[in-house]
ChimeraX commands (.cxc) that place a marker at each C-alpha (Angstrom):
marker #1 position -11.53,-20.68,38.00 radius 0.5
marker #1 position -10.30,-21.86,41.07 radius 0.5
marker #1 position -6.98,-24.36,41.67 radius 0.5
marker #1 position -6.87,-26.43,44.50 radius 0.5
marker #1 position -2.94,-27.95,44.87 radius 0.5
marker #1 position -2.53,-32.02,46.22 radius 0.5
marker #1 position 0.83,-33.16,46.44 radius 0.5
marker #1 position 1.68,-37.02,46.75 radius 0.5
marker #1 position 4.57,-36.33,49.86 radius 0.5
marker #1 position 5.59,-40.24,49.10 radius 0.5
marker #1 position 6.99,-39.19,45.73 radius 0.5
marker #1 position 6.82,-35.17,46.03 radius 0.5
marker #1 position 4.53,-34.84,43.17 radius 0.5
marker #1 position 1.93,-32.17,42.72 radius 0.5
marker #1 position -1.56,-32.55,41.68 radius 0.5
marker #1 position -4.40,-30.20,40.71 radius 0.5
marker #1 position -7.79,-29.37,40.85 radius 0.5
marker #1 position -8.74,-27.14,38.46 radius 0.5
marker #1 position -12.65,-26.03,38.69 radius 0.5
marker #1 position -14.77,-23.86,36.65 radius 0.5
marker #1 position -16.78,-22.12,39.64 radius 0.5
marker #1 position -19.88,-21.45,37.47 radius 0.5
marker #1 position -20.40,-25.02,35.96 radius 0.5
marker #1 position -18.88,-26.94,39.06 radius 0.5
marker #1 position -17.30,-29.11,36.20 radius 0.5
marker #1 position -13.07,-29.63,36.98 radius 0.5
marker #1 position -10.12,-30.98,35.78 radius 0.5
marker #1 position -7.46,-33.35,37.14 radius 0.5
marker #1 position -3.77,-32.32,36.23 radius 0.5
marker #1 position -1.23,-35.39,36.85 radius 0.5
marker #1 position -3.29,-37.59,38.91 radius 0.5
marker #1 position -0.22,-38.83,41.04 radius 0.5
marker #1 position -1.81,-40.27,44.32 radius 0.5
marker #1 position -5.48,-40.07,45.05 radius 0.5
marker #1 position -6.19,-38.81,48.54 radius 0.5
marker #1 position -9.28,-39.14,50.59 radius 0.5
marker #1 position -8.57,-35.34,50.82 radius 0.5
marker #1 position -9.47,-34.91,47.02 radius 0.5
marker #1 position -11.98,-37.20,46.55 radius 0.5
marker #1 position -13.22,-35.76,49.66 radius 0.5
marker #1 position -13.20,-31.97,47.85 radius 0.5
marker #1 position -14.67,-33.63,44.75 radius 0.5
marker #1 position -17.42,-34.83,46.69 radius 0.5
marker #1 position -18.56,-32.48,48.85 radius 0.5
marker #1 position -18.31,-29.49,46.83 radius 0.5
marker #1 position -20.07,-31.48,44.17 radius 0.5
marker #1 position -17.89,-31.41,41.62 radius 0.5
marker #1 position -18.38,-32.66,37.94 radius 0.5
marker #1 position -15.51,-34.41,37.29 radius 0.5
marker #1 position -14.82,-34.49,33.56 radius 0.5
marker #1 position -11.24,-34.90,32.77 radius 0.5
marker #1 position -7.57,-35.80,33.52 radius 0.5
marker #1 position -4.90,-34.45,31.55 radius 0.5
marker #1 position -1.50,-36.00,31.45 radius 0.5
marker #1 position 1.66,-33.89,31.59 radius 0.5
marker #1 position 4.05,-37.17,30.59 radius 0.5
marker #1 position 3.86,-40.41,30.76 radius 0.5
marker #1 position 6.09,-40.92,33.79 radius 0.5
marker #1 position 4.36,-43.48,36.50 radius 0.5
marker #1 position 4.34,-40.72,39.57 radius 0.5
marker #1 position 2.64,-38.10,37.25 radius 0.5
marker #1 position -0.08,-40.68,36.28 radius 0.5
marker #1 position -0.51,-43.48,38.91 radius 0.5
marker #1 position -4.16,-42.31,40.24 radius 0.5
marker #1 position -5.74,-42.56,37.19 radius 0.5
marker #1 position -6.76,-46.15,37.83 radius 0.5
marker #1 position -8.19,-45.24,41.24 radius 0.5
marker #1 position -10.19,-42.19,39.35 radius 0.5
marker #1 position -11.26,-44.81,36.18 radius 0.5
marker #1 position -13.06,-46.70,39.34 radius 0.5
marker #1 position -14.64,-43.89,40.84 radius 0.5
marker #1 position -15.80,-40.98,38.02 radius 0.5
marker #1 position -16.56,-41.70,34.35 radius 0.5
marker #1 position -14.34,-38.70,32.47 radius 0.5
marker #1 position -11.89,-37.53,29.18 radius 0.5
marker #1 position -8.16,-38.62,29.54 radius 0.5
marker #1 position -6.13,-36.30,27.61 radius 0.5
marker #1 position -2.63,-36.85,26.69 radius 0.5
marker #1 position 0.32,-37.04,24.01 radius 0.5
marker #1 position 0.66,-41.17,24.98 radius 0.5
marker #1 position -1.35,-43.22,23.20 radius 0.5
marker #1 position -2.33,-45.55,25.21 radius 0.5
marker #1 position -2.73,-43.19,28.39 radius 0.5
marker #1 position -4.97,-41.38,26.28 radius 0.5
marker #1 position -7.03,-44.39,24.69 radius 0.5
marker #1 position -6.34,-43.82,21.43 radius 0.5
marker #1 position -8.79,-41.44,21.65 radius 0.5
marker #1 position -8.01,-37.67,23.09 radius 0.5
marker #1 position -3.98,-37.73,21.71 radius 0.5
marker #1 position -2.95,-34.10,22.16 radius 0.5
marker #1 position -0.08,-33.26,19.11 radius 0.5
marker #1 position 1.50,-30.26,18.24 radius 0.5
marker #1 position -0.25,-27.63,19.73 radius 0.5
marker #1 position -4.20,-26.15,20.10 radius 0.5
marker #1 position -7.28,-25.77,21.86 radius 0.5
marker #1 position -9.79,-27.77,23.70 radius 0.5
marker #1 position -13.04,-26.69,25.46 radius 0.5
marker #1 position -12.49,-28.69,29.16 radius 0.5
marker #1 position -14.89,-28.42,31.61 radius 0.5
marker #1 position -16.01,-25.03,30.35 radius 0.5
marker #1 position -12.47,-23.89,30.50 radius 0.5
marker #1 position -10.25,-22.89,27.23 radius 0.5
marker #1 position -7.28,-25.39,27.67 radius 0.5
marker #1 position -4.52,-24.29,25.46 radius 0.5
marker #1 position -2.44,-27.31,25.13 radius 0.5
marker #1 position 1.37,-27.11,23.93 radius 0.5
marker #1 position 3.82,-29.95,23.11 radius 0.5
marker #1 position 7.82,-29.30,24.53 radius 0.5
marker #1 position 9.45,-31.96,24.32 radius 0.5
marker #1 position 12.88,-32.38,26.05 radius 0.5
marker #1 position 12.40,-34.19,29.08 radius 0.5
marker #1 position 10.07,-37.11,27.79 radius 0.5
marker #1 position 8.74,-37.29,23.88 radius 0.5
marker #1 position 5.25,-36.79,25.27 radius 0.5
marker #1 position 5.83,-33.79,27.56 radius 0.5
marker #1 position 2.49,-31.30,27.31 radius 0.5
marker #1 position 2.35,-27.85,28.76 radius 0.5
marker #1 position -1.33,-26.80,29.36 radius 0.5
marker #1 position -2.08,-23.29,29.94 radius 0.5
marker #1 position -5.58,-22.01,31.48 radius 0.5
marker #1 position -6.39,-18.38,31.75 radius 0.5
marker #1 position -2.83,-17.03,32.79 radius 0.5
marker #1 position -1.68,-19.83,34.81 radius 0.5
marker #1 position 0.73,-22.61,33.17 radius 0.5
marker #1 position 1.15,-26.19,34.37 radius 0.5
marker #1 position 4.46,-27.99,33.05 radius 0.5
marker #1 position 4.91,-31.47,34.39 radius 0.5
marker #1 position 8.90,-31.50,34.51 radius 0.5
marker #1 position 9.62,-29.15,31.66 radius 0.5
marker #1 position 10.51,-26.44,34.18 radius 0.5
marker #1 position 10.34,-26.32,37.86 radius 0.5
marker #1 position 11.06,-22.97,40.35 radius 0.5
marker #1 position 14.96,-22.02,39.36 radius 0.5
marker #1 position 15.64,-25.67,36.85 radius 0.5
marker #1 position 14.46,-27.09,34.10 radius 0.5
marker #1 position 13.70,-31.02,34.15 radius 0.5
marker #1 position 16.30,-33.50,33.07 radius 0.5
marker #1 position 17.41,-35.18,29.93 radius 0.5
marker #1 position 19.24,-37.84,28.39 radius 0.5
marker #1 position 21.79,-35.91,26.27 radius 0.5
marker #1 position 22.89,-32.37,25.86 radius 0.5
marker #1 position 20.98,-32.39,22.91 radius 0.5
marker #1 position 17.38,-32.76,24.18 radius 0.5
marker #1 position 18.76,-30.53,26.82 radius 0.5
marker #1 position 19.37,-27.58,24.22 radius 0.5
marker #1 position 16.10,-28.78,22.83 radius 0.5
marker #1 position 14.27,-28.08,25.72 radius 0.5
marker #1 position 15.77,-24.89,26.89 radius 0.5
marker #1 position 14.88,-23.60,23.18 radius 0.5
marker #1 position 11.42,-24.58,23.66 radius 0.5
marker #1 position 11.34,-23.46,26.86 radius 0.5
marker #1 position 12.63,-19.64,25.83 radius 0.5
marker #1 position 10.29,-19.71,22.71 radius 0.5
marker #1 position 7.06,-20.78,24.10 radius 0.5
marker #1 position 6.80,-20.23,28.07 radius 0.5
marker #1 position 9.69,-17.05,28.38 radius 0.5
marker #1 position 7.36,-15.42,25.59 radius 0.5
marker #1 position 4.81,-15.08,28.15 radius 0.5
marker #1 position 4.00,-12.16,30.25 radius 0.5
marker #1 position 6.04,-12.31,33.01 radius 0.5
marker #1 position 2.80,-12.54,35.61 radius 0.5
marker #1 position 2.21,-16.20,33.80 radius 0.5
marker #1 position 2.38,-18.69,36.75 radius 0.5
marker #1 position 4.16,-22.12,36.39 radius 0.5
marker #1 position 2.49,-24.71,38.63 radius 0.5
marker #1 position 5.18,-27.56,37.93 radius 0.5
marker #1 position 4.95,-31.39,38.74 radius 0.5
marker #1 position 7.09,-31.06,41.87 radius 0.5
marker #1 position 8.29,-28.20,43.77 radius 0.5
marker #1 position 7.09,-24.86,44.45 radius 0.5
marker #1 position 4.85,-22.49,41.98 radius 0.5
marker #1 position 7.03,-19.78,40.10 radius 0.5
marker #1 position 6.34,-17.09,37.07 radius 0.5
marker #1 position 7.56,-16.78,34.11 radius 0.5
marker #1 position 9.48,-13.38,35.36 radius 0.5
marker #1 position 11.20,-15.21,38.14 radius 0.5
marker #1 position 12.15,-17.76,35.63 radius 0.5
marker #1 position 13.36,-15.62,32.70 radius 0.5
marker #1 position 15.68,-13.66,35.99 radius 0.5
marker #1 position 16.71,-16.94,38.24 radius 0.5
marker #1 position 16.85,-20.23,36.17 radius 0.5
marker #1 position 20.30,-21.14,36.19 radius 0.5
marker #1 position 19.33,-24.06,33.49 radius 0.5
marker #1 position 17.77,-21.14,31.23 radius 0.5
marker #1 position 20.80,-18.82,31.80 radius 0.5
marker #1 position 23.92,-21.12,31.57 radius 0.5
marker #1 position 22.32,-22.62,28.16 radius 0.5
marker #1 position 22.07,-19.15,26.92 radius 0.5
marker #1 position 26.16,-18.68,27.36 radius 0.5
marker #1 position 26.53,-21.45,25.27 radius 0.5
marker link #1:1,2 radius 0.2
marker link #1:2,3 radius 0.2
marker link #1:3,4 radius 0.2
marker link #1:4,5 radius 0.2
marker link #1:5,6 radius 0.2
marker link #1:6,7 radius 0.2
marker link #1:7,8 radius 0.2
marker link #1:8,9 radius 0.2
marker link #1:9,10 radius 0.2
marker link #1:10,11 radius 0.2
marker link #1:11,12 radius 0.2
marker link #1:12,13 radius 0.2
marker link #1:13,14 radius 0.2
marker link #1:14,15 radius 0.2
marker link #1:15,16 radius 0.2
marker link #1:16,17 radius 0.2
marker link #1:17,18 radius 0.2
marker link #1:18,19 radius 0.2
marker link #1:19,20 radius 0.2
marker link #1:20,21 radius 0.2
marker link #1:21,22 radius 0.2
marker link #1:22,23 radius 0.2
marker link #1:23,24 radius 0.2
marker link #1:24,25 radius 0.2
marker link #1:25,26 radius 0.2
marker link #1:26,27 radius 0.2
marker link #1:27,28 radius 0.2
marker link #1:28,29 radius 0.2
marker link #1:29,30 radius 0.2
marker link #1:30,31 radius 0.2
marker link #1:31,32 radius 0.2
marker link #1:32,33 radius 0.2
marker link #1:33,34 radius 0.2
marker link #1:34,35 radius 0.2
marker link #1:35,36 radius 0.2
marker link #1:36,37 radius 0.2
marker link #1:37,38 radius 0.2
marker link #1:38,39 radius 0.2
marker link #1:39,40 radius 0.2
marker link #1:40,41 radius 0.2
marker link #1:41,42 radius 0.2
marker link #1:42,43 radius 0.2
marker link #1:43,44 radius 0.2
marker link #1:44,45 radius 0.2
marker link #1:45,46 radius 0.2
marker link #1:46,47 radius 0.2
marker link #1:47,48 radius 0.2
marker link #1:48,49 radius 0.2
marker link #1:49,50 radius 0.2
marker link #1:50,51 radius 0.2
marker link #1:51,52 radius 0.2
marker link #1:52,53 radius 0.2
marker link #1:53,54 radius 0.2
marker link #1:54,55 radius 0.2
marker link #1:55,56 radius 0.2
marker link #1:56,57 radius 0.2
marker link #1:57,58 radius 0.2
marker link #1:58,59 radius 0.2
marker link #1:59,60 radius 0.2
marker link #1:60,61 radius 0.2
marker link #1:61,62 radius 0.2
marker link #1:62,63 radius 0.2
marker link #1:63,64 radius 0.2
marker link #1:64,65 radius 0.2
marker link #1:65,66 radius 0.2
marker link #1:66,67 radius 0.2
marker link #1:67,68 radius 0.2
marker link #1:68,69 radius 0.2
marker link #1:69,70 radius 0.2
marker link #1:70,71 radius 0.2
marker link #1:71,72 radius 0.2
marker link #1:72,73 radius 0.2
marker link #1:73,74 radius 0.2
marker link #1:74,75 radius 0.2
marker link #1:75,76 radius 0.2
marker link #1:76,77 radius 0.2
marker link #1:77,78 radius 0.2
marker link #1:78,79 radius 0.2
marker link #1:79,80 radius 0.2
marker link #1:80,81 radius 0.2
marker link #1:81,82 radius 0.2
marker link #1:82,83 radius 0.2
marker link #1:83,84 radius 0.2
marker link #1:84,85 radius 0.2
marker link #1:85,86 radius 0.2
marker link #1:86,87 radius 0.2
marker link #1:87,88 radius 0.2
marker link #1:88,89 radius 0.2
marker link #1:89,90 radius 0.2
marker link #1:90,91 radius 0.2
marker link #1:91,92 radius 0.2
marker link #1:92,93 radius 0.2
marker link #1:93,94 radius 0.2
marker link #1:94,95 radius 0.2
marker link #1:95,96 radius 0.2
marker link #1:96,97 radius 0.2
marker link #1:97,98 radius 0.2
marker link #1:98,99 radius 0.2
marker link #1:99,100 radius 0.2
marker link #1:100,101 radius 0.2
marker link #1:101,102 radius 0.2
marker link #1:102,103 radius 0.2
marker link #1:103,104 radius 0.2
marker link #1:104,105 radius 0.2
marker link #1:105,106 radius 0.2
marker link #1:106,107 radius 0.2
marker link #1:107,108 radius 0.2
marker link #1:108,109 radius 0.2
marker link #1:109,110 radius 0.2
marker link #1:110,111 radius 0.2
marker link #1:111,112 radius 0.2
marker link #1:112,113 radius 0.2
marker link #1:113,114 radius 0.2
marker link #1:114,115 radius 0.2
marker link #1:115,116 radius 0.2
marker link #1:116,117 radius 0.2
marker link #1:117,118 radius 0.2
marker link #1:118,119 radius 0.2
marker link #1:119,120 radius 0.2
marker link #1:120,121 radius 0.2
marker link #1:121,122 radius 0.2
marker link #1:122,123 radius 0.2
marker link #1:123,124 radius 0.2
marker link #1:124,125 radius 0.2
marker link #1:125,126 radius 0.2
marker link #1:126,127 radius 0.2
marker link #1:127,128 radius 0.2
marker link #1:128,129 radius 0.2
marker link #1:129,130 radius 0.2
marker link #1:130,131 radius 0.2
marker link #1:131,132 radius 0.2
marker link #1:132,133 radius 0.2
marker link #1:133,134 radius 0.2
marker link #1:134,135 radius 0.2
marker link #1:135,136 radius 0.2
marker link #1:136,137 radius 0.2
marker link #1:137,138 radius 0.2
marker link #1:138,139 radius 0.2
marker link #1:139,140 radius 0.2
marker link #1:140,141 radius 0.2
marker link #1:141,142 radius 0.2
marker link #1:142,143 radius 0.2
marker link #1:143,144 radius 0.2
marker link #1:144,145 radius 0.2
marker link #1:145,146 radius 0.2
marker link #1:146,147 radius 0.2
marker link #1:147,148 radius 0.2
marker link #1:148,149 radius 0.2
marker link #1:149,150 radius 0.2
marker link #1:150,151 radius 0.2
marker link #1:151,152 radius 0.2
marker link #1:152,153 radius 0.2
marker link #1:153,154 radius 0.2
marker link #1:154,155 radius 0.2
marker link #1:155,156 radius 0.2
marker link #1:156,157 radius 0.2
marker link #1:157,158 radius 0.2
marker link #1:158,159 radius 0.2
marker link #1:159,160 radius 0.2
marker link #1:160,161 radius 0.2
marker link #1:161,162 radius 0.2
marker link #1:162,163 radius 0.2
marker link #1:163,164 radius 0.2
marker link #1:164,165 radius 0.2
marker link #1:165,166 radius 0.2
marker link #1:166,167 radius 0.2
marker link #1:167,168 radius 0.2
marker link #1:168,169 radius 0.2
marker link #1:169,170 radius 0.2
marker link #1:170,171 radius 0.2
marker link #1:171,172 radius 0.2
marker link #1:172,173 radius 0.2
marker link #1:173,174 radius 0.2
marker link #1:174,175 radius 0.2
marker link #1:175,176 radius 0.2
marker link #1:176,177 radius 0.2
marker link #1:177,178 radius 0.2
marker link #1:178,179 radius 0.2
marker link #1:179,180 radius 0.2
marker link #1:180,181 radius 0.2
marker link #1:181,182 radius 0.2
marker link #1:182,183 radius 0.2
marker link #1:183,184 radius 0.2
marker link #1:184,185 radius 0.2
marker link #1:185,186 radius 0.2
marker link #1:186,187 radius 0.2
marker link #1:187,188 radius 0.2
marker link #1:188,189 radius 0.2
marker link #1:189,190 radius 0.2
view
């Protein structure tokens, strides 16, 4: 698997390209803004591309997707409804064969209702569940709480090499975050 990183400077989202080397078929994680640079990589390294998957339904995460809709025929996947078509809704948690990839798929809510954590091989993508050092906002202190208990149950139980490729901002671990996320550690001296 190989991850190629795009990031949308206008709204300081990141984007990825997730490819399966040895069926050239790849994934698109939070389309934000399509670049000639991607399409560009699509193209020329021939990539099949067969799916998008949503991290939330917030517009900077998902804007490309009708650029992509005009240009590739592919699988939205998603916890929104209607960003999924009705179709590929992701609940709870599981397990879906993408692009010849095992995409473990979690919900953790906290943020937005729809937030979904993917996870391929040993590398975690979040949307704005948790970034390098934070966690991503909320309305109330109780989503907040909400979160950070999601957060410590089902991304801190990971091995610590786990790498967190969030929707903005830098890459991090899941070490790094269990030792420097202020967020994480002021909740847990409540």
């Amino acid at each position: 698997m190989k991850i190629y990183h795009h990031l949308d400077f206008a709204k300081l989202t990141n984007c990825y390209l997730v490819v399966n080397e040895v069926t050239k078929e790849a994934l698109i994680i939070d389309p934000c803004k399509i670049s000639n640079a991607l399409i560009a990589q699509i193209e020329q390294d021939k990539y099949n591309l067969v799916a998008v998957l949503i991290t939330h339904k917030h517009t900077n995460h998902y804007r490309g997707l009708k650029t992509l809709r005009k240009i590739y025929d592919f699988t939205v996947y998603a916890a929104d409804n209607e960003l999924a078509s009705g179709m590929n809704i992701l609940k709870d948690e599981g397990v879906k064969k993408i692009a010849g990839l095992n995409v473990e798929y979690f919900s953790l809510p906290g943020h937005s209702a729809d937030s979904m954590v993917y996870k391929i091989g040993s590398v975690l993508f979040t949307g704005d569940v948790i970034f390098a050092g934070t966690i991503g906002s909320s309305s109330c202190s109780y989503t907040k709480k909400h979160l950070c208990k999601g957060i410590t149950s089902k991304i801190l139980s990971l091995n610590d090499d786990t790498v967190i490729m969030p929707g903005h901002g830098p890459m991090t671990s899941v070490g790094a975050e269990k030792e420097f996320n202020l967020d994480l550690s002021a909740q847990a001296l409540m």
